[in-house]
N, CA, C and O atoms as a MOPAC input file, in Angstrom:
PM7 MOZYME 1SCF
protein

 N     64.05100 1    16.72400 1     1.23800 1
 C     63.32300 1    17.63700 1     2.09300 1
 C     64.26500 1    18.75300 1     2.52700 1
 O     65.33300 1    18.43000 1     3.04800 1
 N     63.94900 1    20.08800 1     2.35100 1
 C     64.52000 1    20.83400 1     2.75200 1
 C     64.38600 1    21.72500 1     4.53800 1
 O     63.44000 1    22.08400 1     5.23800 1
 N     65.48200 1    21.75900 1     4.63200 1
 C     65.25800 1    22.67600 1     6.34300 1
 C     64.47100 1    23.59800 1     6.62900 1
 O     64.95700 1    24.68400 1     6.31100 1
 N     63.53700 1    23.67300 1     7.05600 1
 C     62.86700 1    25.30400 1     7.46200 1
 C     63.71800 1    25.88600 1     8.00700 1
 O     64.40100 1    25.37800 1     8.89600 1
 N     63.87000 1    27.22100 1     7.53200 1
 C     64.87200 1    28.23300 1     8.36400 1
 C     63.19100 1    29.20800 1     9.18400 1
 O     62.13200 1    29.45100 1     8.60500 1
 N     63.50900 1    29.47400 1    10.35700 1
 C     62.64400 1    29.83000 1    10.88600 1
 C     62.84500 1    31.77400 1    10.76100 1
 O     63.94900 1    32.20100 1    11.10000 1
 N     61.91400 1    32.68100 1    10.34900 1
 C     62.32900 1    34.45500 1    10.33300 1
 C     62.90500 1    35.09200 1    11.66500 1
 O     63.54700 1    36.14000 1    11.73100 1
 N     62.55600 1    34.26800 1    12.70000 1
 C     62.59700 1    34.61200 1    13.96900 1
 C     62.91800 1    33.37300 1    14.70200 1
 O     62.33800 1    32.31400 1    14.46600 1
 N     64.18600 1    33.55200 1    15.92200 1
 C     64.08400 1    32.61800 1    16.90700 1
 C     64.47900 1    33.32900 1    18.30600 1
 O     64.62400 1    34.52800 1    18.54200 1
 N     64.58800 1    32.37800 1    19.02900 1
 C     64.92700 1    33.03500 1    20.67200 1
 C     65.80500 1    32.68200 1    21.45200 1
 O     65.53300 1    31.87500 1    22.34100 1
 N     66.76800 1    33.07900 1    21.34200 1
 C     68.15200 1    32.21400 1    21.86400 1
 C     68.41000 1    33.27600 1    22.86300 1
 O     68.61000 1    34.42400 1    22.46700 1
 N     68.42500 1    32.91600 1    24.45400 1
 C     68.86400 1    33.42700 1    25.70700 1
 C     68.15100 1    34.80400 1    26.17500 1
 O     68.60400 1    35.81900 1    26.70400 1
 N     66.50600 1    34.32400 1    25.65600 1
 C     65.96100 1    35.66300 1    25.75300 1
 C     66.35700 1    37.08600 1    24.83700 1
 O     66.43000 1    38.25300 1    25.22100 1
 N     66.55600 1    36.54600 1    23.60300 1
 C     66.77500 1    37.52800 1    23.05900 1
 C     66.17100 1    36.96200 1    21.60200 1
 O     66.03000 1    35.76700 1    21.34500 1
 N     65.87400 1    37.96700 1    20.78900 1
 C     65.15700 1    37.62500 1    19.75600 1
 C     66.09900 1    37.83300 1    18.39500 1
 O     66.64400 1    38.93500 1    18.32400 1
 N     66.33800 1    36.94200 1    17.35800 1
 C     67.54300 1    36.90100 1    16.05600 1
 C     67.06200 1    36.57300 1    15.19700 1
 O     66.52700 1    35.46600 1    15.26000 1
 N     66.98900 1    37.28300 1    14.02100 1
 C     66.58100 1    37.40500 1    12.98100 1
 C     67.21100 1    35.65700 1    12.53700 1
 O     68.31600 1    35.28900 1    12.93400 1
 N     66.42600 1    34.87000 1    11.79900 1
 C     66.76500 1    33.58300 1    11.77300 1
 C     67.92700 1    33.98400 1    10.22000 1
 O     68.99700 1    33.38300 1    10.12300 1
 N     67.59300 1    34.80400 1     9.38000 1
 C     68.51000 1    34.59400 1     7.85300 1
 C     70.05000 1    35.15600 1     8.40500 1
 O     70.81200 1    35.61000 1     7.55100 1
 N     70.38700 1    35.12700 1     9.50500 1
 C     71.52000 1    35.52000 1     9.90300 1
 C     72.75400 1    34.23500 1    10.43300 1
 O     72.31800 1    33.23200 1    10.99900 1
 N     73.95200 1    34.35500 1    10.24200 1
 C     74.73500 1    32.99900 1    10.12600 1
 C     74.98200 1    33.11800 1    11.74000 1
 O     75.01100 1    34.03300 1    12.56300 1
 N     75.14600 1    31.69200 1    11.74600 1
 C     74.91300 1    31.81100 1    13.85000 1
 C     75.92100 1    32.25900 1    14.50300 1
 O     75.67600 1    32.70100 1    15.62600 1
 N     77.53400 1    32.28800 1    13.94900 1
 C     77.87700 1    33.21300 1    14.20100 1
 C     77.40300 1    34.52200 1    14.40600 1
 O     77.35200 1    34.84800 1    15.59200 1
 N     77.02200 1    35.40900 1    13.53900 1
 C     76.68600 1    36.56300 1    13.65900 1
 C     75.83400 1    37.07800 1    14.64100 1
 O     75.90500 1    38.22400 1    15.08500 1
 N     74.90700 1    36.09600 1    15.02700 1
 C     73.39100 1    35.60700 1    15.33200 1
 C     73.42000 1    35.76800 1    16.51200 1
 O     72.56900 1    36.35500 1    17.18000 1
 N     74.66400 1    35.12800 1    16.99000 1
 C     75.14600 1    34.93800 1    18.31200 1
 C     75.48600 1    36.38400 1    19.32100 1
 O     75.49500 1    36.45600 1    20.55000 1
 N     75.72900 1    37.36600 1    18.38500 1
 C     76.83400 1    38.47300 1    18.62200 1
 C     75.77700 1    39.42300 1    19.03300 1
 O     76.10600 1    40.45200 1    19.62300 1
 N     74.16600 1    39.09100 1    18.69400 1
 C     73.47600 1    40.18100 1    19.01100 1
 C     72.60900 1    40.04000 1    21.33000 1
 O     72.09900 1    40.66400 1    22.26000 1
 N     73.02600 1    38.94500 1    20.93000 1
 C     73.16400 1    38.45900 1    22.87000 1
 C     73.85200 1    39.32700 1    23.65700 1
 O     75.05200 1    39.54600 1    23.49100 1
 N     73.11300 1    39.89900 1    24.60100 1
 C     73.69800 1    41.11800 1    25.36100 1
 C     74.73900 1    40.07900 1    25.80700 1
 O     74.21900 1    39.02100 1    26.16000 1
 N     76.69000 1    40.13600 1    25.91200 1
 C     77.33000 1    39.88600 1    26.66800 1
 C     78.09700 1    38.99900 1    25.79900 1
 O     78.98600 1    38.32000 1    26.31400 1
 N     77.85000 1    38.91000 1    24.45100 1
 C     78.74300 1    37.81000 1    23.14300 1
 C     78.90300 1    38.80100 1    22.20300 1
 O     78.25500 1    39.47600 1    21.40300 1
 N     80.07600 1    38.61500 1    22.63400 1
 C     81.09000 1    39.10800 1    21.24500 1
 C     81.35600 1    38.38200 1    20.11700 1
 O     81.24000 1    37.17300 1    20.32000 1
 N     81.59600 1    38.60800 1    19.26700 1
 C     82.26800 1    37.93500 1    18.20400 1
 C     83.20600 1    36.66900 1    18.42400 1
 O     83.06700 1    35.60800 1    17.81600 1
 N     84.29500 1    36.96000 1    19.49100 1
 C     84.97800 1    36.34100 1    20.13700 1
 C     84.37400 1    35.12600 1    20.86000 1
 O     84.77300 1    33.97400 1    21.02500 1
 N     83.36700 1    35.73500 1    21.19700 1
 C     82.72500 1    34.43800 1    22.28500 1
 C     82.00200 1    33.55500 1    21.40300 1
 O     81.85900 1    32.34100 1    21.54600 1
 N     81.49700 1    34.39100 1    20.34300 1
 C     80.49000 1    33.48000 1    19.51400 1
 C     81.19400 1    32.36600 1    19.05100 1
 O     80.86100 1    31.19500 1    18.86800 1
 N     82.53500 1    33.15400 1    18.85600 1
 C     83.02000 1    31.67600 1    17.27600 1
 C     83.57700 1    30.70600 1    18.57400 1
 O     83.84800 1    29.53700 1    18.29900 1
 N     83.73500 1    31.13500 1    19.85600 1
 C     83.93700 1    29.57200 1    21.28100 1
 C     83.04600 1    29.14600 1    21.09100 1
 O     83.01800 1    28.16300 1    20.35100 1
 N     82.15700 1    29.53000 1    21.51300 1
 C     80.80500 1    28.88900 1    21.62900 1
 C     80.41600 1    27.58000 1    20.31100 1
 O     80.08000 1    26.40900 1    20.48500 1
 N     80.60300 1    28.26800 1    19.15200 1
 C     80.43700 1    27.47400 1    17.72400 1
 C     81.83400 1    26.58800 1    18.07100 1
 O     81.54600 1    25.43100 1    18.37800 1
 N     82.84000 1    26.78700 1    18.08300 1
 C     84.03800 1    25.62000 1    18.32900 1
 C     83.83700 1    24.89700 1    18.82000 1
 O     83.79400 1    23.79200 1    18.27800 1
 N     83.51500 1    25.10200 1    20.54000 1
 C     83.29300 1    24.21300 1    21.55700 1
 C     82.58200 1    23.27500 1    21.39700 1
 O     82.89500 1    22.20300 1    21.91400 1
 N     81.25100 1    23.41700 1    20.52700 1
 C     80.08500 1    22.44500 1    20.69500 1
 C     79.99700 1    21.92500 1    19.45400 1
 O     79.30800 1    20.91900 1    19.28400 1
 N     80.58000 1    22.43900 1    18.54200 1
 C     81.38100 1    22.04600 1    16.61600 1
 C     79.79400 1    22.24000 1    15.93300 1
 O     79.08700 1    21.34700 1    15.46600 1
 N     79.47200 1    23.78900 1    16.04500 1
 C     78.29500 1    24.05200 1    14.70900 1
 C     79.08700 1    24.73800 1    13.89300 1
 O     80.02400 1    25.46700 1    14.22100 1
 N     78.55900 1    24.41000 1    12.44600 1
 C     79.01100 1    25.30100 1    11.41000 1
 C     78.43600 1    26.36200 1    12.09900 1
 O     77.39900 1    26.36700 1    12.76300 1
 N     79.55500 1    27.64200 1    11.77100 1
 C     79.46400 1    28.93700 1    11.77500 1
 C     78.59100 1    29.55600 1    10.73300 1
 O     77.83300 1    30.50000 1    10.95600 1
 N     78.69600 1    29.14900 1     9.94100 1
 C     77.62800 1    29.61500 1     8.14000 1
 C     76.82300 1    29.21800 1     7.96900 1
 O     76.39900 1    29.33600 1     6.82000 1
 N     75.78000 1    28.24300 1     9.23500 1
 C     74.26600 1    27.85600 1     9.13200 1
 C     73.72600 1    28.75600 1     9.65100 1
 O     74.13900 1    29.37600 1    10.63100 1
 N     72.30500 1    29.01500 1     8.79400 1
 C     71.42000 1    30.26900 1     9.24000 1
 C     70.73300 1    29.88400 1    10.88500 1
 O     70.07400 1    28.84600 1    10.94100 1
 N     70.88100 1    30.64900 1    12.09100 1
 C     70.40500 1    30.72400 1    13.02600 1
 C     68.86600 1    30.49000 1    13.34200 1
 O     68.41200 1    30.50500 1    14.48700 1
 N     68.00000 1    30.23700 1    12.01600 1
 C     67.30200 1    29.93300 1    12.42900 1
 C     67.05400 1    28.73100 1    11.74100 1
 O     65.84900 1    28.53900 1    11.57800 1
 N     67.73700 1    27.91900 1    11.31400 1
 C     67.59300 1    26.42500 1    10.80800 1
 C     68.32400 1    25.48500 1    12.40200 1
 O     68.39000 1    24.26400 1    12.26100 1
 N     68.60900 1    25.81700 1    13.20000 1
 C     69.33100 1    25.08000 1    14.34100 1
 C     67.96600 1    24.39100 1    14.96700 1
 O     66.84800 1    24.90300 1    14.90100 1
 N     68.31900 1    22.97500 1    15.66000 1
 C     66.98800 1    22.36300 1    16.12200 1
 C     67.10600 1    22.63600 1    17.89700 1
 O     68.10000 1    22.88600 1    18.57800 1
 N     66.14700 1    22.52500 1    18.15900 1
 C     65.79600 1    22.47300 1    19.85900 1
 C     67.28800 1    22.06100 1    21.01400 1
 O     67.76700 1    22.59700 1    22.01400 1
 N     67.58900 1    20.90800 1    20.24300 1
 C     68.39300 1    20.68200 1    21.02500 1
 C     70.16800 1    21.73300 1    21.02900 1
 O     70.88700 1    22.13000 1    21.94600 1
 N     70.22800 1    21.80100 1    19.97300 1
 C     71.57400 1    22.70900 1    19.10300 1
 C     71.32300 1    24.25400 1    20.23200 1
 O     72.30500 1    24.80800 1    20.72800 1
 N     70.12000 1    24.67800 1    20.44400 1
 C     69.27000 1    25.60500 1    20.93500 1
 C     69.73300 1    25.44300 1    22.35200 1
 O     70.61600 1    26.23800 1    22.67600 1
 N     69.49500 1    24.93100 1    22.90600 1
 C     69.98600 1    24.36200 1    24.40300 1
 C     71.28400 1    24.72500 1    24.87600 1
 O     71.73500 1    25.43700 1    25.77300 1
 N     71.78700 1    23.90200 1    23.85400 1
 C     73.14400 1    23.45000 1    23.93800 1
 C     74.10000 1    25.10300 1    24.00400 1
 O     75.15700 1    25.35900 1    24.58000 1
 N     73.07500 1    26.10500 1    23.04600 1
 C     73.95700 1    27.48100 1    22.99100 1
 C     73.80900 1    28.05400 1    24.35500 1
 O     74.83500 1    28.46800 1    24.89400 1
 N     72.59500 1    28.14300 1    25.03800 1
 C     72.05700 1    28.55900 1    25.84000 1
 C     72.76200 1    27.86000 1    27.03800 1
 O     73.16800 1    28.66500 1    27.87700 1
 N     72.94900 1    26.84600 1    27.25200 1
 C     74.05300 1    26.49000 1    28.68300 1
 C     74.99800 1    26.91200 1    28.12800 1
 O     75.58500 1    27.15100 1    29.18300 1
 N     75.88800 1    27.31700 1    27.17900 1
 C     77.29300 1    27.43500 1    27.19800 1
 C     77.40600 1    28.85500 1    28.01800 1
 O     78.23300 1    29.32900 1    28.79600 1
 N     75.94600 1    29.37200 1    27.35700 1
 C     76.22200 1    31.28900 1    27.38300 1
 C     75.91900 1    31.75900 1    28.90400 1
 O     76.45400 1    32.75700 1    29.38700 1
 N     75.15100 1    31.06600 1    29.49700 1
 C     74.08500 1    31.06700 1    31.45100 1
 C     74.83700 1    30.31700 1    32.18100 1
 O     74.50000 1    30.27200 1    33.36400 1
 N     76.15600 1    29.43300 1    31.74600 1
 C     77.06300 1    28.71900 1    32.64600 1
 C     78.06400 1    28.75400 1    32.18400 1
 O     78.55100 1    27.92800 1    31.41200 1
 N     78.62600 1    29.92100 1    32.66900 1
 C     80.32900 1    30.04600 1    32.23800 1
 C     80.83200 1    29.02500 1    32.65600 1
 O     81.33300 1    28.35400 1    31.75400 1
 N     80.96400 1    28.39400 1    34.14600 1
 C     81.93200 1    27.76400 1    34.94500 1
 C     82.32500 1    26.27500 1    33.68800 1
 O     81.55800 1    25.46600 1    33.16700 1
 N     83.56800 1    26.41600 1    33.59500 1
 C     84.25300 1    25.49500 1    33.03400 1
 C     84.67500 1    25.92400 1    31.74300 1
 O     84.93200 1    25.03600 1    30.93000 1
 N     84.80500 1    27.20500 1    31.37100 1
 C     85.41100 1    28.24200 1    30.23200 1
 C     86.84100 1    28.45400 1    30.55400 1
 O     87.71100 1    28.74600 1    29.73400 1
 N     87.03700 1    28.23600 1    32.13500 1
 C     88.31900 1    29.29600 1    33.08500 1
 C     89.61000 1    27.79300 1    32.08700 1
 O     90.72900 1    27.94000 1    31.59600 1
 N     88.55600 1    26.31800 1    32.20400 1
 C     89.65900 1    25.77000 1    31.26200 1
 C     89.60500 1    25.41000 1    29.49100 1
 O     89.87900 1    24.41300 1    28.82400 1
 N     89.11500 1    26.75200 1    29.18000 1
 C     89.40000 1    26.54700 1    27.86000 1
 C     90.77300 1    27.86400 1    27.47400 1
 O     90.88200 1    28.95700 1    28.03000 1
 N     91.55800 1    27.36800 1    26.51300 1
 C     93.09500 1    28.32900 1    26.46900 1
 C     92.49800 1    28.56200 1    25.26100 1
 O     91.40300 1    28.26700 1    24.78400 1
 N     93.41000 1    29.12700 1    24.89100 1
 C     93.52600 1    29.86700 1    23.30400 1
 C     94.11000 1    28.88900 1    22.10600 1
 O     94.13300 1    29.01500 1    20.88100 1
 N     94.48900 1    28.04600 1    22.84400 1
 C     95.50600 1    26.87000 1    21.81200 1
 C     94.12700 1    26.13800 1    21.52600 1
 O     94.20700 1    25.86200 1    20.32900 1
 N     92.94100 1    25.69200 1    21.98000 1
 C     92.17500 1    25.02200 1    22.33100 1
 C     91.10300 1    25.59400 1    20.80100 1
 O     90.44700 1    24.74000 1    20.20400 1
 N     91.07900 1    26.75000 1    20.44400 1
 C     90.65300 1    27.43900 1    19.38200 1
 C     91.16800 1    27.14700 1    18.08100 1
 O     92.20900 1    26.65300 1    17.64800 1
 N     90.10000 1    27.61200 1    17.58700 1
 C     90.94700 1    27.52500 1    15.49000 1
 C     90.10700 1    29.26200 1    15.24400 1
 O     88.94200 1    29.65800 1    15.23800 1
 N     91.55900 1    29.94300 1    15.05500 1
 C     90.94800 1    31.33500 1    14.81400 1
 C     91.34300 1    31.09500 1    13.42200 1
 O     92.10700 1    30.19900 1    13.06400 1
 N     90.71400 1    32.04100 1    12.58200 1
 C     91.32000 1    32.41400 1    11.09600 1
 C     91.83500 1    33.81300 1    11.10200 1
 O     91.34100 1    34.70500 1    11.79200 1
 N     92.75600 1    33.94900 1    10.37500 1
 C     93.12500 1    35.58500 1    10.20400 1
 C     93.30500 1    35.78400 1     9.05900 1
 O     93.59300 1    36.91400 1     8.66600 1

């Protein structure tokens, strides 16, 4: 059985083209950068290269408190990351 990728979803009141990788997906959220996106994907461990609109309800949630409740970011460092360059 394959995943429905959905054309459209709604992540933090904002509307994202679903064929977009959730990284990217992420970046169109008034107030997420690029930077914040790939925390956000670290923190909670989604592939970065799944289409944004194949994520389920709960995955959905889970983006949405990280992004409406900063408090407890002040202890995430930079060592705490896996950047690529």
């Amino acid at each position: 059985m394959t995943q429905e990728i959905k054309n459209l979803i709604r992540v933090a009141d904002t509307d994202i083209i679903g064929q977009k990788s959730i990284l990217h997906g992420l970046t169109k959220i008034k107030g997420v950068g690029l930077s914040f996106s790939n925390a956000i994907c670290e923190t909670l461990n989604i592939n970065k290269t799944d289409k944004i609109g194949a994520i389920d309800e709960k995955t959905k949630e889970s983006i949405e408190g990280k992004i409406k409740n900063l408090e407890g970011w002040g202890k995430l460092s930079v060592t705490n990351l896996k950047f690529s360059i």
